[in-house]
C-alpha positions as CSV (number, residue, x, y, z in Angstrom):
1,X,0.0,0.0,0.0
2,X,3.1,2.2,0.6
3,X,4.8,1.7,-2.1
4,X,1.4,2.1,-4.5
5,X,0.5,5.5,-2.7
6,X,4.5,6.7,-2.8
7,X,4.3,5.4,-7.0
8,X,0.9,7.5,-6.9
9,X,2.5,10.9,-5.7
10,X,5.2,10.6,-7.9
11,X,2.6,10.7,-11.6
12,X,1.2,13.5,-9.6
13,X,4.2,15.2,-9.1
14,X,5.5,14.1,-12.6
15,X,1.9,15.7,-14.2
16,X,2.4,19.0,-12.1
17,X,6.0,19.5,-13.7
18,X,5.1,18.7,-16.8
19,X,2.0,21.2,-16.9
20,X,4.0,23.8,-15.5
21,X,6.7,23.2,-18.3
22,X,3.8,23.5,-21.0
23,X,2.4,26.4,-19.9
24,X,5.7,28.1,-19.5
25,X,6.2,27.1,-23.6
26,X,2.4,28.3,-24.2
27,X,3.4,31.7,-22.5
28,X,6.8,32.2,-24.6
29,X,5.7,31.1,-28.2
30,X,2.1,32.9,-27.9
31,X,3.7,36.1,-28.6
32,X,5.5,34.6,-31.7
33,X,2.5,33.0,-32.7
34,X,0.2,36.1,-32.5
35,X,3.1,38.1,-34.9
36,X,3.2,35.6,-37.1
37,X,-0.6,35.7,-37.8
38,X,-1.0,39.5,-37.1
39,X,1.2,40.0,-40.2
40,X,-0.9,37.9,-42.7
41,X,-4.2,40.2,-41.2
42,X,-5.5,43.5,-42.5
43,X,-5.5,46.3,-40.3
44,X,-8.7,46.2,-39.1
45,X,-8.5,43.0,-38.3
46,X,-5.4,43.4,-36.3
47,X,-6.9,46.4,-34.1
48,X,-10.3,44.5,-33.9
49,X,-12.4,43.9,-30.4
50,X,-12.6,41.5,-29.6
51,X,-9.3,40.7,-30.8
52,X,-9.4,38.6,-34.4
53,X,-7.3,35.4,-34.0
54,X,-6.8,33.9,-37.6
55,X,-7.6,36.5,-40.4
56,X,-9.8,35.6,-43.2
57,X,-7.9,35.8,-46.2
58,X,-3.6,35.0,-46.0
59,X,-2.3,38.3,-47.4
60,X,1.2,39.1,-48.1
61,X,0.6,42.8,-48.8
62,X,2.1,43.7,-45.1
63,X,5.2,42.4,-46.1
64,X,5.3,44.6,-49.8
65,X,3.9,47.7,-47.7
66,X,7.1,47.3,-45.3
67,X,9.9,46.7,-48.1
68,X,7.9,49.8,-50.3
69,X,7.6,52.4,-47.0
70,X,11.6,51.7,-45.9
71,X,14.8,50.9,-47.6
72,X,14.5,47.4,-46.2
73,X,17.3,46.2,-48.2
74,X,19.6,49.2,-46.9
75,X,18.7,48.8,-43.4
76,X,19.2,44.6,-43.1
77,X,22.5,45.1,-44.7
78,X,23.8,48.1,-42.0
79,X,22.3,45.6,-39.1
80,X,24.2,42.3,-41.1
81,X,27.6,44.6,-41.0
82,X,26.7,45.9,-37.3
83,X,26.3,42.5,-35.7
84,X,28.9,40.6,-37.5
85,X,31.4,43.0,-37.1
86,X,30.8,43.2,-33.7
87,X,30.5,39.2,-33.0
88,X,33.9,38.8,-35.1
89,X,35.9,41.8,-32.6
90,X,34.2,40.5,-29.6
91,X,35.5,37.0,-30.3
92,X,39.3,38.4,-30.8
93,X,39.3,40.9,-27.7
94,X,37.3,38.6,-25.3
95,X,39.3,35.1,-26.3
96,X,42.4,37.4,-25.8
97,X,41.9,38.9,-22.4
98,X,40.2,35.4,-21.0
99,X,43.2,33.7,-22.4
100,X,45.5,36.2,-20.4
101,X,43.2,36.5,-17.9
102,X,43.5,32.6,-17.1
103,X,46.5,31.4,-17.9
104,X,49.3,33.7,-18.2
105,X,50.8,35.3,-15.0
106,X,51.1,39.5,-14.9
107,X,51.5,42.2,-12.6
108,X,48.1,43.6,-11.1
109,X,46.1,40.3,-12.8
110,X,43.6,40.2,-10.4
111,X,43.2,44.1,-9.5
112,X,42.5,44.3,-13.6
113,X,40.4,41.8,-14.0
114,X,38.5,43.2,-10.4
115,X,37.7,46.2,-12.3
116,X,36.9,44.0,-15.9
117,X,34.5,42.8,-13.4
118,X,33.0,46.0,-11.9
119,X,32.2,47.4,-15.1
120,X,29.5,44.0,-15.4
121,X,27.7,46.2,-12.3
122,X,27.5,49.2,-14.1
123,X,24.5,50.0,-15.8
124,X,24.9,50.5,-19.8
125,X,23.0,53.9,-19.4
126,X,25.6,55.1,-17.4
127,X,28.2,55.0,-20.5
128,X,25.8,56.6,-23.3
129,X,26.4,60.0,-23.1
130,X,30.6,59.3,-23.0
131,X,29.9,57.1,-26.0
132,X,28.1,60.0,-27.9
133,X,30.7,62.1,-27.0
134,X,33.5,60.0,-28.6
135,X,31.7,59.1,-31.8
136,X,31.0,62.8,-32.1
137,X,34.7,63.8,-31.5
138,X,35.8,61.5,-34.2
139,X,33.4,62.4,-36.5
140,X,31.4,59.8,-36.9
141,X,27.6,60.5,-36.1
142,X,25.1,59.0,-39.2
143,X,27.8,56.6,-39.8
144,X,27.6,53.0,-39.8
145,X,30.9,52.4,-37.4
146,X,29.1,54.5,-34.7
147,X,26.9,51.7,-34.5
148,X,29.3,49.0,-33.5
149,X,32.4,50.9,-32.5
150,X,31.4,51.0,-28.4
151,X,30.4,47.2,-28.5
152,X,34.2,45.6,-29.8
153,X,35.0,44.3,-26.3
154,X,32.7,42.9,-23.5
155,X,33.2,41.7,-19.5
156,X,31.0,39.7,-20.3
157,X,32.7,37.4,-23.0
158,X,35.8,37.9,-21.2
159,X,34.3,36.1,-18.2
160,X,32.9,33.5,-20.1
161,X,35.9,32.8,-21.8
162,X,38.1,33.1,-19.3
163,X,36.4,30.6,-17.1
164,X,36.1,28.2,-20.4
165,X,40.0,28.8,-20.0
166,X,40.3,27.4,-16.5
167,X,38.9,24.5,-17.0
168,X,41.3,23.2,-19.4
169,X,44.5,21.3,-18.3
170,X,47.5,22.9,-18.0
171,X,49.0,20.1,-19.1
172,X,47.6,20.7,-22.4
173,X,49.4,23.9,-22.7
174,X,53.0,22.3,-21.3
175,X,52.9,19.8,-24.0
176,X,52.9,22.1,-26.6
177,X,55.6,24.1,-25.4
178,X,57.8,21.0,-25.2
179,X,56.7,20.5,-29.2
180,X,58.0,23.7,-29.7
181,X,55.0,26.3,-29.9
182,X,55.3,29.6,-29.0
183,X,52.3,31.5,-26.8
184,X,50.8,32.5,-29.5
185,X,50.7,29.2,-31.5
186,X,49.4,27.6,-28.5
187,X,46.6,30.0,-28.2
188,X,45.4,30.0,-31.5
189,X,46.3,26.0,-32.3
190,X,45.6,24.1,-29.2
191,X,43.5,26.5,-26.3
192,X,41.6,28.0,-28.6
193,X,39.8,25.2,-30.7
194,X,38.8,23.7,-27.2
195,X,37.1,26.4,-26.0
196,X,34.0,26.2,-29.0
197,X,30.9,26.2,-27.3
198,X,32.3,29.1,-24.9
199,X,32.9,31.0,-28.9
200,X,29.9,29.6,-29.7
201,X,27.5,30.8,-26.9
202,X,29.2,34.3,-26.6
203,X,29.1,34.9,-30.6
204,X,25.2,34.1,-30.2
205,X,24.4,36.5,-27.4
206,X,26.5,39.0,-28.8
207,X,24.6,38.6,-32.5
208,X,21.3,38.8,-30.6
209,X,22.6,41.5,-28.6
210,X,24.0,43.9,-31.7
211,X,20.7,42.3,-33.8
212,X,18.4,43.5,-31.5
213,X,19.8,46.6,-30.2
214,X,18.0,50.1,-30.2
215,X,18.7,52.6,-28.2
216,X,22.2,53.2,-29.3
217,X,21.5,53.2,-33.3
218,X,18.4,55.8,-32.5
219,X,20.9,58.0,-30.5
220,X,24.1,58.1,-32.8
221,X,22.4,58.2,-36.5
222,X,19.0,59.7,-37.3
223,X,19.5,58.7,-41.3
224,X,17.0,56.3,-42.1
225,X,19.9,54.7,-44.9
226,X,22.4,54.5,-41.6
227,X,19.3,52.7,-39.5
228,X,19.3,49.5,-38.2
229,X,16.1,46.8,-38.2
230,X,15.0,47.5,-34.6
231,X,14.7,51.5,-35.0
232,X,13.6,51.7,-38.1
233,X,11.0,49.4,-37.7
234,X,10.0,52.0,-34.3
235,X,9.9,54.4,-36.3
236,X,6.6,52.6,-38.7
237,X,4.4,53.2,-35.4
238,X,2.3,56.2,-36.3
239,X,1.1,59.2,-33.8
240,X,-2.9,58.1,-34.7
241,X,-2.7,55.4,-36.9
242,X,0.0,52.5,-36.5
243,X,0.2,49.5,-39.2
244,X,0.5,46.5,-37.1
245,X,0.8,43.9,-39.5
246,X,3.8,46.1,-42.1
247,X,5.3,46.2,-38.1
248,X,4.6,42.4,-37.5
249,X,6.0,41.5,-40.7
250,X,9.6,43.2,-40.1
251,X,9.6,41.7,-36.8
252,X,8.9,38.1,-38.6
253,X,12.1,39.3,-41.3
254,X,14.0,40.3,-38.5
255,X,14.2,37.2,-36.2
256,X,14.5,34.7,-39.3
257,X,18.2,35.1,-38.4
258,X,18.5,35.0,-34.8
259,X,16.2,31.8,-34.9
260,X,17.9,29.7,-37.7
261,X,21.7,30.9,-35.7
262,X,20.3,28.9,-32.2
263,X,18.8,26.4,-33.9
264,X,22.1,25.5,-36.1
265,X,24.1,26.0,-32.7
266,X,22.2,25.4,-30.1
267,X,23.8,22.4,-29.1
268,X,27.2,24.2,-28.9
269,X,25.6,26.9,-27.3
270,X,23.5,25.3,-24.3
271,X,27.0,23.6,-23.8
272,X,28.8,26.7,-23.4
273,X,26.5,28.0,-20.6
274,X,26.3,25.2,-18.6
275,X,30.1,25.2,-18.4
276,X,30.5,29.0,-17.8
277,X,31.1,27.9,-13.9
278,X,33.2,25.3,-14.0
279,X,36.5,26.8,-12.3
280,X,37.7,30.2,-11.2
């Protein structure tokens, strides 16, 4: 009788996980779901109380009207060059410093890396109007380097790396001195190709990150041909009259490539977190 009630409480248990796991999927992809099918409606449809679940008719017109009213084209390209440049300079800088950071011996290592630390406490506001101030010395306002030029390093992906760092043998590293590498050719040749997923999980955060971003692009350029996706597509919501679905439809265009990026490296990715406190 025990062991029947004990079995009994656990497929309760088990059915109260799982429920609670299905609505937390239900209450992330409805969103998604309700863009995806608020760009196929008209407008009325998608401003309509009680709100208008499926539309009538599958129209594609949202998507025309968006790629007519901005330089769509223009725009993708600038946020394409934005986040890649960024993800490639963040990759350098950040393998770099949690390279040194983790395995090479310096004067004032742990007082620098203290204040690498400190700047994670720091609110991003905080370093705006310094930013603005720098781009505009140099000269570069309505440019398409202001928008990536403050993002090229992060304490972030230094942390990360630098505890993927850590956990690796040192014995690794000794062996290949002995074969004759230098530091360098160690680094790039034997530490670096065993550190993937932590590559792989910071180049995905910071292509979401310099994807997504908003603030900054709306602050440095106000050129609609200098824009990025995530302002420009702001900028479609009207004083009196907004077009939802044209708005829907550029946020459908826009997170194609985030989506199809996790889903090629997710693996890598959910990897990389789980070993971001291994050592250190």
């Amino acid at each position: 009788m025990g062991l029947h009630t004990k079995s009994r409480k656990n497929k309760f248990s088990t059915i109260i996980v799982y429920l609670i796991l299905i609505g937390g999927v239900v209450i992330a992809v409805a969103p998604f779901v309700w863009m995806f099918l608020t760009a196929f409606k008209t407008n009325s449809e998608a401003m309509a109380i009680p709100p208008v679940i499926f539309p009538k008719q599958i129209r594609l017109t949202s998507f025309v009207t968006i790629v007519d009213k901005l330089p769509f084209i223009t725009i993708y390209t600038n946020t394409v060059i934005s986040a890649v440049v960024t993800v490639i300079a963040q990759l350098t800088f950040c393998s770099m410093a949690g390279y040194a950071y983790a395995r090479i011996d310096f004067p004032f290592k742990n007082v620098l890396f203290t204040i690498t630390l400190a700047v994670l406490m720091v609110p991003g506001t905080f370093f705006i109007l310094p930013q603005y101030r720098i781009i505009y010395k140099l000269g570069l306002l309505n440019s398409i380097p202001a928008l990536f030029l403050p993002n090229l390093f992060s304490a972030m992906g230094t942390f990360l790396l630098r505890q993927f760092f850590l956990s690796l043998p040192q014995e690794l590293e000794d062996a290949a001195y002995i074969d004759g590498c230098s530091r360098g050719k160690a680094f790039l040749l034997i530490m670096l190709p065993l550190v993937k997923p932590g590559l792989v999980s910071l180049g995905i955060l910071t292509f979401k990150f310099a994807w997504n971003d908003l603030m900054w692009p709306m602050i440095v350029n106000t050129s609609t041909e200098k824009m990025t996706l995530s302002p420009a597509l702001s900028f479609m919501q009207g004083q009196y009259v907004t077009d939802y679905p044209g708005i829907m439809a550029g946020a459908i265009m826009a997170v194609i490539p985030v989506i199809i990026l996790f889903a090629v490296f997710q693996k890598q990715f959910i990897e990389g977190v789980a070993h971001t406190g291994i050592k250190g």
